[in-house]
mmCIF entry with sequence, helices, sheets and N, C-alpha, C, O atoms, coordinates in Angstrom:
data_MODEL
# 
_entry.id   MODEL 
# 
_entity.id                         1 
_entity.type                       polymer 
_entity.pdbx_number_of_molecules   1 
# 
_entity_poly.entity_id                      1 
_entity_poly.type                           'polypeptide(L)' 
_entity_poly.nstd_linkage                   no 
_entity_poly.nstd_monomer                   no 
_entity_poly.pdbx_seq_one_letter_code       
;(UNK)(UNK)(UNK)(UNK)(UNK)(UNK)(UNK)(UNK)(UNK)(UNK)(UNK)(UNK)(UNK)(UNK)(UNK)(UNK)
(UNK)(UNK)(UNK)(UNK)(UNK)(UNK)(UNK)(UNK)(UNK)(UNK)(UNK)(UNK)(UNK)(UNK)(UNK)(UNK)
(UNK)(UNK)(UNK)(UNK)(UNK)(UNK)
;
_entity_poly.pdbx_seq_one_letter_code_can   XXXXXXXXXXXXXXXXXXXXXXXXXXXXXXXXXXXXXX 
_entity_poly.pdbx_strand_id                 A 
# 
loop_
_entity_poly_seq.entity_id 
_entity_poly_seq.num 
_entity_poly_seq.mon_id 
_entity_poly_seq.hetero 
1 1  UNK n 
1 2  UNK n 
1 3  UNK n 
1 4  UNK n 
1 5  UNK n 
1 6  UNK n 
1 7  UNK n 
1 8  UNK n 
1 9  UNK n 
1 10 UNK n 
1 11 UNK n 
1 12 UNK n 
1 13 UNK n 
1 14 UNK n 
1 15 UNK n 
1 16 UNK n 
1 17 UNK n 
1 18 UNK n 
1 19 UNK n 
1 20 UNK n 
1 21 UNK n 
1 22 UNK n 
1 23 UNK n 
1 24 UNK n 
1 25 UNK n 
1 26 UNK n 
1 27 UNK n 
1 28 UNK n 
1 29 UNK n 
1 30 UNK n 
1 31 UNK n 
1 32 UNK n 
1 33 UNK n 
1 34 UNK n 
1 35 UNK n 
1 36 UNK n 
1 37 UNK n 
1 38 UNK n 
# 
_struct_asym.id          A 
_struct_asym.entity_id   1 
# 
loop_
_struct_conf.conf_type_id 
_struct_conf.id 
_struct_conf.pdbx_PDB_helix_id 
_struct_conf.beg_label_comp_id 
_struct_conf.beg_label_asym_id 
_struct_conf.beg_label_seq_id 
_struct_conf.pdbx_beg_PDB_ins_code 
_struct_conf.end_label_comp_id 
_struct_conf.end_label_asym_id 
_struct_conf.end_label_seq_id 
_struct_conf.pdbx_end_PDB_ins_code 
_struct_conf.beg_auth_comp_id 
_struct_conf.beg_auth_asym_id 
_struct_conf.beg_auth_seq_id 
_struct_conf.end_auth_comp_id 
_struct_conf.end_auth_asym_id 
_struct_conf.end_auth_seq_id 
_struct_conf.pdbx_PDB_helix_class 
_struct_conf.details 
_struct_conf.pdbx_PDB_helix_length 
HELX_P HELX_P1 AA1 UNK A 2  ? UNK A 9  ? UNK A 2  UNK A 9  1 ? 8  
HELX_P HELX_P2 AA2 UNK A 12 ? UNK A 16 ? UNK A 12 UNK A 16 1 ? 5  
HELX_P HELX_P3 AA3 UNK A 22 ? UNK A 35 ? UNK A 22 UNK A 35 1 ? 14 
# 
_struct_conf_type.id          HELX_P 
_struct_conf_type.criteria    ? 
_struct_conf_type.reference   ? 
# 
loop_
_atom_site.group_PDB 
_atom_site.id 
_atom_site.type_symbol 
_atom_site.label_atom_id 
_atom_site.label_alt_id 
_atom_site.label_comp_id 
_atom_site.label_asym_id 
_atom_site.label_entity_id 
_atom_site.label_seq_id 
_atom_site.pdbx_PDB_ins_code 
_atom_site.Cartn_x 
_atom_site.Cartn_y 
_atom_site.Cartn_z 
_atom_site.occupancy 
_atom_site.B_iso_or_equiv 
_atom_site.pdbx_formal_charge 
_atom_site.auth_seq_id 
_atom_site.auth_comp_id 
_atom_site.auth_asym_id 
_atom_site.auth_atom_id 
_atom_site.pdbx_PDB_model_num 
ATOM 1   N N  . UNK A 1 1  ? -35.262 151.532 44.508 1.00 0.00 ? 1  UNK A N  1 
ATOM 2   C CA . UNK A 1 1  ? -35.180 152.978 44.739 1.00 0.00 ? 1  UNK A CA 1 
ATOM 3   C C  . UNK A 1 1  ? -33.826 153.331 45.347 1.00 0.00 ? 1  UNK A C  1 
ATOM 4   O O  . UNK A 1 1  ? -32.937 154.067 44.921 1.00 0.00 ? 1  UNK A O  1 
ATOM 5   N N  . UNK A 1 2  ? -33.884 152.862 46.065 1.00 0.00 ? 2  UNK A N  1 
ATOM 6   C CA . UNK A 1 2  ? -32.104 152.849 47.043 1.00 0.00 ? 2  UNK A CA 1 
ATOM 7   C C  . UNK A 1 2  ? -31.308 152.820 46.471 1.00 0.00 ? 2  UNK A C  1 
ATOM 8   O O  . UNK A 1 2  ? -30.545 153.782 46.383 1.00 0.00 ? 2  UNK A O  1 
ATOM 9   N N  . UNK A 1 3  ? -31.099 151.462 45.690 1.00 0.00 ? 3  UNK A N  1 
ATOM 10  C CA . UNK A 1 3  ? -30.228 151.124 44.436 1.00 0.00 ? 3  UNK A CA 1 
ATOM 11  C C  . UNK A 1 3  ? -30.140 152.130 43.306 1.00 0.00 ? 3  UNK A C  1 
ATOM 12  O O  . UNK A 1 3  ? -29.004 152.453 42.956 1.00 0.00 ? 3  UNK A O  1 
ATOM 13  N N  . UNK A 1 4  ? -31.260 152.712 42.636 1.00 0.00 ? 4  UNK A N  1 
ATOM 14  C CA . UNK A 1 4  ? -30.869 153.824 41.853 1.00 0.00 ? 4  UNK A CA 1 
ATOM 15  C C  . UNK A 1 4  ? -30.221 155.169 42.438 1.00 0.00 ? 4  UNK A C  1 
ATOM 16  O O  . UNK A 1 4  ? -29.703 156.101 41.824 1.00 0.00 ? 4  UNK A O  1 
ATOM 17  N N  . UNK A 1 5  ? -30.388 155.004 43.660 1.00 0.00 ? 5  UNK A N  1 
ATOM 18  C CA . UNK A 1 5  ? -30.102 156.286 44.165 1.00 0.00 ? 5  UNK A CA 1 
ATOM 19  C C  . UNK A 1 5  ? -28.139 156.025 44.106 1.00 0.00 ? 5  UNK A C  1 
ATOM 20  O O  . UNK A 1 5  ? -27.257 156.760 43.661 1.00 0.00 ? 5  UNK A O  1 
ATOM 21  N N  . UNK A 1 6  ? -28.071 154.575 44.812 1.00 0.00 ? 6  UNK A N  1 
ATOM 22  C CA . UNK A 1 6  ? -26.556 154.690 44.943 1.00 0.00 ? 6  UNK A CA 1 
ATOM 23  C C  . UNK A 1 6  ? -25.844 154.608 43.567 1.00 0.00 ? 6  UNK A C  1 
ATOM 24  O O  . UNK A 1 6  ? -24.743 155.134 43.405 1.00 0.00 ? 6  UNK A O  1 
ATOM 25  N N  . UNK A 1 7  ? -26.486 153.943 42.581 1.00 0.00 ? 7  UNK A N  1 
ATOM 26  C CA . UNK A 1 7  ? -26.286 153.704 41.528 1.00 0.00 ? 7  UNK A CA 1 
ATOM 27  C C  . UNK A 1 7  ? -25.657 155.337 40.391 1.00 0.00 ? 7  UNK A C  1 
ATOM 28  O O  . UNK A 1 7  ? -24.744 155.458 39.575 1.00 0.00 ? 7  UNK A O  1 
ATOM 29  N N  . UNK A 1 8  ? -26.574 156.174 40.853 1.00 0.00 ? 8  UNK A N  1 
ATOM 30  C CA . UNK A 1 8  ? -26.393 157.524 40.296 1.00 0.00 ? 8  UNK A CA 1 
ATOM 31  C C  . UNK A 1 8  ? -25.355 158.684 41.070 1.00 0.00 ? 8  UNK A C  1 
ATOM 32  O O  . UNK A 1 8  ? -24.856 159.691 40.566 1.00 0.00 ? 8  UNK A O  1 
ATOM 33  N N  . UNK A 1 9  ? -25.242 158.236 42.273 1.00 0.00 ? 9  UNK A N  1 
ATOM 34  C CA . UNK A 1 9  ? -24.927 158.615 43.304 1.00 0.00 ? 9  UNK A CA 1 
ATOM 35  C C  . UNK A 1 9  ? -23.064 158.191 42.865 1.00 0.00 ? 9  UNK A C  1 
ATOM 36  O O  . UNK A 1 9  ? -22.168 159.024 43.007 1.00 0.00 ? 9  UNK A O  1 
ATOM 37  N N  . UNK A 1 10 ? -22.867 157.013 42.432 1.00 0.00 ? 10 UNK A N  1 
ATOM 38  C CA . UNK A 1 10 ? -21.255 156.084 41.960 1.00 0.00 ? 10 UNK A CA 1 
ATOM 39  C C  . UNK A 1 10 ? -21.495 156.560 40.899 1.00 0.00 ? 10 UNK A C  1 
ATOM 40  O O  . UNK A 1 10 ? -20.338 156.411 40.505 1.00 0.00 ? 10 UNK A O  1 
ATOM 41  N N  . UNK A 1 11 ? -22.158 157.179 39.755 1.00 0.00 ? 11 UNK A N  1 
ATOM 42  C CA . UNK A 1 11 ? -21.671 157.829 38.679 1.00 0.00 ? 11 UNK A CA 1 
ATOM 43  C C  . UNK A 1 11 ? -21.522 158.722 38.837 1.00 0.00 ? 11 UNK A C  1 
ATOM 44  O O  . UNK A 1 11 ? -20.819 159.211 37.953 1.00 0.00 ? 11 UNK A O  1 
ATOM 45  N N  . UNK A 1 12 ? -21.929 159.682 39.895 1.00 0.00 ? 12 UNK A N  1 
ATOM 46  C CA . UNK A 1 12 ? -21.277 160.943 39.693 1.00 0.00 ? 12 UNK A CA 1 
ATOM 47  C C  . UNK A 1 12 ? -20.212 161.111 40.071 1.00 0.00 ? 12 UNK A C  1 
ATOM 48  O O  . UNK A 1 12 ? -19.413 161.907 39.578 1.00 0.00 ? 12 UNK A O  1 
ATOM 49  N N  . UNK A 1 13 ? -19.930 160.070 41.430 1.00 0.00 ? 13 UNK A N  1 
ATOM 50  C CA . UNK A 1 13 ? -18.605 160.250 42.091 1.00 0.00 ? 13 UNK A CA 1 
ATOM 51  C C  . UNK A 1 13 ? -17.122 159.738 41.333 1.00 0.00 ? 13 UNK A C  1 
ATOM 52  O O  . UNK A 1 13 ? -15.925 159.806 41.614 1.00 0.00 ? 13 UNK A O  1 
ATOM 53  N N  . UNK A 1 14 ? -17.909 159.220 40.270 1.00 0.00 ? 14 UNK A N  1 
ATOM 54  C CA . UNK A 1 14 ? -16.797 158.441 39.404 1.00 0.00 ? 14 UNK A CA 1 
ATOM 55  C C  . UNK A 1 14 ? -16.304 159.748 38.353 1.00 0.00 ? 14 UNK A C  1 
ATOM 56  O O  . UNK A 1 14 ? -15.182 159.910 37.874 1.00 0.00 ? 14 UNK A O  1 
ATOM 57  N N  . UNK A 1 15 ? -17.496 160.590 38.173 1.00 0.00 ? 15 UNK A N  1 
ATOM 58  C CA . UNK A 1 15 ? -17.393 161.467 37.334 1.00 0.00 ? 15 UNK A CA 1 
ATOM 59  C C  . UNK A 1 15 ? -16.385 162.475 37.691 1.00 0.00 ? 15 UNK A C  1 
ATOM 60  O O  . UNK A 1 15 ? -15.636 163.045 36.897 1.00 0.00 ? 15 UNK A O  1 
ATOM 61  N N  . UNK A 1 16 ? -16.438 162.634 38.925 1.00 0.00 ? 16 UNK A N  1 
ATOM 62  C CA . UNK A 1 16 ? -15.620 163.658 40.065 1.00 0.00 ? 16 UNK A CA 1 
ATOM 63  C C  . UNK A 1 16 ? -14.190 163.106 39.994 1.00 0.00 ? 16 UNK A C  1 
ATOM 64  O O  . UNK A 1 16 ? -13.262 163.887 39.779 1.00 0.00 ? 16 UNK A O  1 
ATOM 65  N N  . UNK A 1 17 ? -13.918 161.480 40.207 1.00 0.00 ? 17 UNK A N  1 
ATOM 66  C CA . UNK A 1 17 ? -12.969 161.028 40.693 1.00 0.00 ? 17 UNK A CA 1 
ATOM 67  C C  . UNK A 1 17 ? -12.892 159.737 40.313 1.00 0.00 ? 17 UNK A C  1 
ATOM 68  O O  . UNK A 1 17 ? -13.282 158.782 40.987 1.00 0.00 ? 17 UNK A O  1 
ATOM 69  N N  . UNK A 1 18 ? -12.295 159.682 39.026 1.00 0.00 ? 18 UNK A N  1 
ATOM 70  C CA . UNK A 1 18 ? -12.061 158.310 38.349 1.00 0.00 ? 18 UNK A CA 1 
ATOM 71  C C  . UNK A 1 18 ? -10.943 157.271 38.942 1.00 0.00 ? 18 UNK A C  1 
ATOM 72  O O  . UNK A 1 18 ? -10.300 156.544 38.186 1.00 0.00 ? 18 UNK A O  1 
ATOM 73  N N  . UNK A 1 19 ? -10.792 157.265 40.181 1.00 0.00 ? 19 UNK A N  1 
ATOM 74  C CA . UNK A 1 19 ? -9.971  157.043 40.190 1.00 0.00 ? 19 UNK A CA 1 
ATOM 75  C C  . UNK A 1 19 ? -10.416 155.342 41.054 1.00 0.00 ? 19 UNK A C  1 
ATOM 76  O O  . UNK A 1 19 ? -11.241 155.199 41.956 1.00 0.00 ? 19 UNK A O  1 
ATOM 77  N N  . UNK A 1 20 ? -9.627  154.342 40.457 1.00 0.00 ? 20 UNK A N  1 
ATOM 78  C CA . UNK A 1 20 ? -10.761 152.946 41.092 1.00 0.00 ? 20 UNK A CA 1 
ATOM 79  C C  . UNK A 1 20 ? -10.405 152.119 42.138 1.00 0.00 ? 20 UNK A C  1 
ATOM 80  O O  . UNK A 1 20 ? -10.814 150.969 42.297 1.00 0.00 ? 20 UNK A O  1 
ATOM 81  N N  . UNK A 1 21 ? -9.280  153.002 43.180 1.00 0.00 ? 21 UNK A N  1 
ATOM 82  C CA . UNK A 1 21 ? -9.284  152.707 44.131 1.00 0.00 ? 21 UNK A CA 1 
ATOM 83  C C  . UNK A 1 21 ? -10.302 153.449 45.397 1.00 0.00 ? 21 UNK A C  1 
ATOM 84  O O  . UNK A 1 21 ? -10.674 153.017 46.489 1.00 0.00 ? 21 UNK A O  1 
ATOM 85  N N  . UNK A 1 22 ? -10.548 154.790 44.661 1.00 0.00 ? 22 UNK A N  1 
ATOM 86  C CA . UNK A 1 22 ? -11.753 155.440 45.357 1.00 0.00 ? 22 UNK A CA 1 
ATOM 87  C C  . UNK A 1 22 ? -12.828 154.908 45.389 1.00 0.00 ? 22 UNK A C  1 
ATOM 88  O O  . UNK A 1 22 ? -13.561 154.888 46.378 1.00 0.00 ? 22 UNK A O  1 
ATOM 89  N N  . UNK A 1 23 ? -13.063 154.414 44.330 1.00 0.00 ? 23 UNK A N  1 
ATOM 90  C CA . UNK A 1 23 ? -14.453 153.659 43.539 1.00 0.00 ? 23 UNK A CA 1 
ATOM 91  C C  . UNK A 1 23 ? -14.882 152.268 44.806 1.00 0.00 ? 23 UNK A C  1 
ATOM 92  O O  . UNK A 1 23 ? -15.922 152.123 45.448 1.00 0.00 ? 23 UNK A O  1 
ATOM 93  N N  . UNK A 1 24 ? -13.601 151.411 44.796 1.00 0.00 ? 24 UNK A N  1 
ATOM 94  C CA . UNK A 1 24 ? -13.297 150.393 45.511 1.00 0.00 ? 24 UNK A CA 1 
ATOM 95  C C  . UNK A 1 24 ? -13.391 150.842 46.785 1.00 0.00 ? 24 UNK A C  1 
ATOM 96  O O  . UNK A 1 24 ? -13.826 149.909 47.460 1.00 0.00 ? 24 UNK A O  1 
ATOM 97  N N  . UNK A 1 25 ? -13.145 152.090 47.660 1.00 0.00 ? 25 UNK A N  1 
ATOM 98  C CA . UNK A 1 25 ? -13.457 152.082 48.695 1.00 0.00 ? 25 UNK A CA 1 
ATOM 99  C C  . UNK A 1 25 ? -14.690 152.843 49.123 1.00 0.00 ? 25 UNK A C  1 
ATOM 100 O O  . UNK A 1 25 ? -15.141 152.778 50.266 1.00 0.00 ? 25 UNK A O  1 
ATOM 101 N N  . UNK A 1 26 ? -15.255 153.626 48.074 1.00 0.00 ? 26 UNK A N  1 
ATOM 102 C CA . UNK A 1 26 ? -16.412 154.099 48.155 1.00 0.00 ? 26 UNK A CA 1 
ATOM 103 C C  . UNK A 1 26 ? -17.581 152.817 48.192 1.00 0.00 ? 26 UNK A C  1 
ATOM 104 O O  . UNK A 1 26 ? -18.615 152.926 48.851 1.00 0.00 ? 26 UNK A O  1 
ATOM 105 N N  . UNK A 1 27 ? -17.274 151.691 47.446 1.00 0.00 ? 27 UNK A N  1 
ATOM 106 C CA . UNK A 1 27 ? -18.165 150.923 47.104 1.00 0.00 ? 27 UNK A CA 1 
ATOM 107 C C  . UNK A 1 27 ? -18.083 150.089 48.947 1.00 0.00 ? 27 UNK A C  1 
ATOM 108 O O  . UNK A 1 27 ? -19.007 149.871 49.730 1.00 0.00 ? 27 UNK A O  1 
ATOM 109 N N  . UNK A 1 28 ? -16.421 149.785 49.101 1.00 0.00 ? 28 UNK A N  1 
ATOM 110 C CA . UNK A 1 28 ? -17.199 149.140 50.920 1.00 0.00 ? 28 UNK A CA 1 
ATOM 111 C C  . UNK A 1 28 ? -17.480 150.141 51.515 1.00 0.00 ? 28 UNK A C  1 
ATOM 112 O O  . UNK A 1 28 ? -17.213 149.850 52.682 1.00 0.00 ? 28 UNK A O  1 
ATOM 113 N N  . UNK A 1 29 ? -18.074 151.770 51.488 1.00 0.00 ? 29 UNK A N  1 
ATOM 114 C CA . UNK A 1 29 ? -18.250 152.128 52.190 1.00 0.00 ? 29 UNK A CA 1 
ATOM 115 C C  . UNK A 1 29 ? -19.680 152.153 52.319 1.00 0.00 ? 29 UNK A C  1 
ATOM 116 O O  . UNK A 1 29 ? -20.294 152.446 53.345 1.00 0.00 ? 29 UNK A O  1 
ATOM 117 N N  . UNK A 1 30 ? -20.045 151.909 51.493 1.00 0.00 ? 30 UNK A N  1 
ATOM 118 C CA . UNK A 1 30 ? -21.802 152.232 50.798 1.00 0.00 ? 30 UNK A CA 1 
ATOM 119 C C  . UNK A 1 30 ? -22.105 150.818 50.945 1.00 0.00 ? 30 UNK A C  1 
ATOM 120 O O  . UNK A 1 30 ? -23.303 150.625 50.736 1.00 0.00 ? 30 UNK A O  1 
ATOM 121 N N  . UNK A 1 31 ? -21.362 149.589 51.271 1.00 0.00 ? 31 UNK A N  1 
ATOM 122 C CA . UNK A 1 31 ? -21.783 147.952 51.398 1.00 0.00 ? 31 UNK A CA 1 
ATOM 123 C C  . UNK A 1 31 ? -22.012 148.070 52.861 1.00 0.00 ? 31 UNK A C  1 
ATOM 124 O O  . UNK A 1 31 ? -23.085 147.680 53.323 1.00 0.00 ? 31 UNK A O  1 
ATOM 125 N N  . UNK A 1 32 ? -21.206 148.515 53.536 1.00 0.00 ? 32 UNK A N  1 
ATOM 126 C CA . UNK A 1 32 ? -21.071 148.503 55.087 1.00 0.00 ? 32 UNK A CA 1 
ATOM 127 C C  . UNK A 1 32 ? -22.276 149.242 55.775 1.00 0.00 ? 32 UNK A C  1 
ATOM 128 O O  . UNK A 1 32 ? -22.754 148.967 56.876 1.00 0.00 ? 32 UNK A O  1 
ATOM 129 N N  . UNK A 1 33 ? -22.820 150.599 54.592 1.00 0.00 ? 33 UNK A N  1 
ATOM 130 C CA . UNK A 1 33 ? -23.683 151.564 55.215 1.00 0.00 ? 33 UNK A CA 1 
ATOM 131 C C  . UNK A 1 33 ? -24.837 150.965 55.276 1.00 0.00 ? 33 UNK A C  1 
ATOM 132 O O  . UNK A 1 33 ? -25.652 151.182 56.173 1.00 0.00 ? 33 UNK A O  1 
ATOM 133 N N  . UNK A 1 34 ? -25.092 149.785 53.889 1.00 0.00 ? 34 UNK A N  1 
ATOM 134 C CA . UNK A 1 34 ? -26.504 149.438 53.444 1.00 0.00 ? 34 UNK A CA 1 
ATOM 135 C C  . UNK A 1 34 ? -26.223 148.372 54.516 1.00 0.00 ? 34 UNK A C  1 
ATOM 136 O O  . UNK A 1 34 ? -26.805 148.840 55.495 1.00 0.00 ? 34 UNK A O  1 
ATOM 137 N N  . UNK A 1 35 ? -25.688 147.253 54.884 1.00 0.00 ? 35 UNK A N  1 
ATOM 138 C CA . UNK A 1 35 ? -25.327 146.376 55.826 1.00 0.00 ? 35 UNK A CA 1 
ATOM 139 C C  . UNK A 1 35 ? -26.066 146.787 57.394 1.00 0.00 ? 35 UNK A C  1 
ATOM 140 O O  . UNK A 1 35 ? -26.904 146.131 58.013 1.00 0.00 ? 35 UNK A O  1 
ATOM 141 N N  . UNK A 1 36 ? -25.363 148.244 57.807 1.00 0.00 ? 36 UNK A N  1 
ATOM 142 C CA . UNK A 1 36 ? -26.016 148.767 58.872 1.00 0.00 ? 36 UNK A CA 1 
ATOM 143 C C  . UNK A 1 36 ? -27.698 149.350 58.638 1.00 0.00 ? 36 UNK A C  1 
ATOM 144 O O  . UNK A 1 36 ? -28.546 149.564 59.505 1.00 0.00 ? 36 UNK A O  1 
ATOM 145 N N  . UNK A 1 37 ? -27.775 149.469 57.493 1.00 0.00 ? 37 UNK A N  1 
ATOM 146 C CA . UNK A 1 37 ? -29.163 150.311 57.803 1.00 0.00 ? 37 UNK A CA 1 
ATOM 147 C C  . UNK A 1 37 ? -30.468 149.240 57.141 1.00 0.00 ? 37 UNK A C  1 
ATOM 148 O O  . UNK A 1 37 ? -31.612 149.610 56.881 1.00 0.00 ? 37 UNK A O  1 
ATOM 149 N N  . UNK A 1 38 ? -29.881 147.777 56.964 1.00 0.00 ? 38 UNK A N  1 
ATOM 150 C CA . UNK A 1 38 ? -31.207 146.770 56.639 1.00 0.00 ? 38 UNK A CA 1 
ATOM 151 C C  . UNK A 1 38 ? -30.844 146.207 57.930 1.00 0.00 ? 38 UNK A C  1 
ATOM 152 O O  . UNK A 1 38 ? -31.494 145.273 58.400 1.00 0.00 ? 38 UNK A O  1 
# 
């Protein structure tokens, strides 16, 4: 459930902002968040 959420959540933001250094830091930001919240 989580996973689809972030999953849909990085396509839209990709959709917004292709850009794949955003992608790359969006992605440790969303590793670090799930990290803190399990």
């Amino acid at each position: 459930e989580a996973s689809a959420q972030l999953d849909s959540a990085r396509a839209c933001l990709r959709a917004v902002r292709p850009d794949p250094a955003a992608a790359r830091d969006l992605d440790a930001l969303v590793g670090s968040l799930l990290d803190r919240a399990w």
